[in-house]
C-alpha angles and dihedrals in degrees: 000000000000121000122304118253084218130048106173132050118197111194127194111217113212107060100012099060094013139039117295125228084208093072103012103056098076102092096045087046081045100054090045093057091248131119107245100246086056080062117040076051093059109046096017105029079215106154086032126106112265113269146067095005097134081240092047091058098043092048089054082040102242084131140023147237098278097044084051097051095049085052084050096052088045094055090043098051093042101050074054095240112171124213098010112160107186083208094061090045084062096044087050087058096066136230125211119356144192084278113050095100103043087050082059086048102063083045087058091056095047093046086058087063100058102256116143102235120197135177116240104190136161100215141154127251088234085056098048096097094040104049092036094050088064090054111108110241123262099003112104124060093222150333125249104192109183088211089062102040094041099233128082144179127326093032105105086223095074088054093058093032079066102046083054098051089045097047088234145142117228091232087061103049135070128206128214115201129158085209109080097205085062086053090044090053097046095048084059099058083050100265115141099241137204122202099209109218126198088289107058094183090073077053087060092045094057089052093051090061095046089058102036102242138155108251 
C-alpha cells in the first residue's frame, strides 16, 4: 500500500461513540411538549454563538457542575417548561450504543496503519472519570478535552491546539463531529472534515474511502 493521503484523525466523543442528543433528544422534548432545538438551546446552548451560554463556560471549565445545573433550572423555569428532569435529559442522550465497539474497532484498524488518532471533545470536569473510563487502551495519541484546555468547539483555537499536539498539517488530517457547525469550522482551517449522522458506521465508510482502506 502507497502512502496515505492522511496522516492524522481527530474524533469528536459524545455523538460519535456514544449516543448523540442531536439526534437522540426528540422523544424526551417530545414528552415535555418542546421542539428539540428549544431544548438542546436551553440545557446545551448548542446553535448559539460561543460564549457566555451557562453550558459554553462549563464545558471550557470557568464553572462547574452545580452553578450549571441552577442556570439551567432558572431557564427552564422561566421559558415555563413543565416536568423537566435534567437526569432524564441526560438518559435520553444516550451512553454507550450498539455501536460503541465497533466504532473502536474501526480506531484499532486505522491505528494499524500508522495514523495518529486523538479525541476532540467538548466535555465537562465532573465527566472526566466516567467518558474517559470507556476509551480502549492504548489506542488514541492523546486526549483534547475542551474543559481542560478552556476553549471548545466551536473556538478556532481548539482546532489548531490539536494540530499542534498531533504534529500534524491541516491538509493531512481529517475531523469527525456529530455537530455540523464544528465541521463547518474545521473545513475552514483546511482540515478534511465528517459530519457523523445517527448512524456513525457510514462516518467510518467514508473514511474508509477516504483512506483507502478495505471495509
Amino acid at each position: 500500500m502507497g502512502e496515505l493521503d492522511f496522516e492524522c484523525i481527530l474524533w469528536d466523543f459524545g455523538g460519535v461513540f456514544t449516543g448523540s442528543p442531536f439526534y437522540s433528544i426528540d422523544n424526551y422534548a417530545g414528552h415535555l411538549g418542546v421542539k428539540p432545538q428549544q431544548l438542546i438551546e436551553l440545557v446545551l446552548g448548542y446553535g448559539l454563538e460561543d460564549g457566555d451560554h451557562h453550558w459554553h463556560r462549563l464545558e471550557r471549565g470557568e464553572i462547574t457542575m452545580a452553578e450549571a445545573l441552577e442556570e439551567i433550572e432558572a431557564l427552564i423555569s422561566a421559558s415555563g417548561i413543565q416536568g423537566f428532569a435534567i437526569r432524564d435529559f441526560f438518559k435520553s442522550m444516550g451512553g454507550e450504543n450498539d455501536k460503541t465497539q465497533e466504532m473502536f474497532d474501526a480506531v484499532r484498524r486505522y491505528k494499524d496503519l500508522g495514523i495518529t488518532q486523538l479525541i476532540l471533545s467538548n466535555n465537562i470536569r465532573e465527566f472526566s472519570s466516567s467518558w474517559k473510563s470507556m476509551l480502549p487502551e492504548n489506542v488514541f495519541d492523546g486526549i483534547i478535552d475542551s474543559s481542560e484546555v478552556g476553549i471548545r468547539k466551536p473556538d478556532p483555537k481548539i482546532f489548531t491546539l490539536a494540530l499542534q499536539i498531533a504534529n500534524k498539517s491541516a491538509a493531512k488530517t481529517i475531523f469527525l463531529d456529530d455537530y455540523l457547525e464544528h465541521v463547518h469550522v474545521a473545513e475552514e482551517l483546511g482540515i478534511k472534515s465528517i459530519h457523523v449522522g445517527p448512524d456513525p458506521l457510514d462516518a467510518v465508510k467514508q473514511l474508509d474511502k477516504l483512506l483507502s482502506t478495505p471495509n
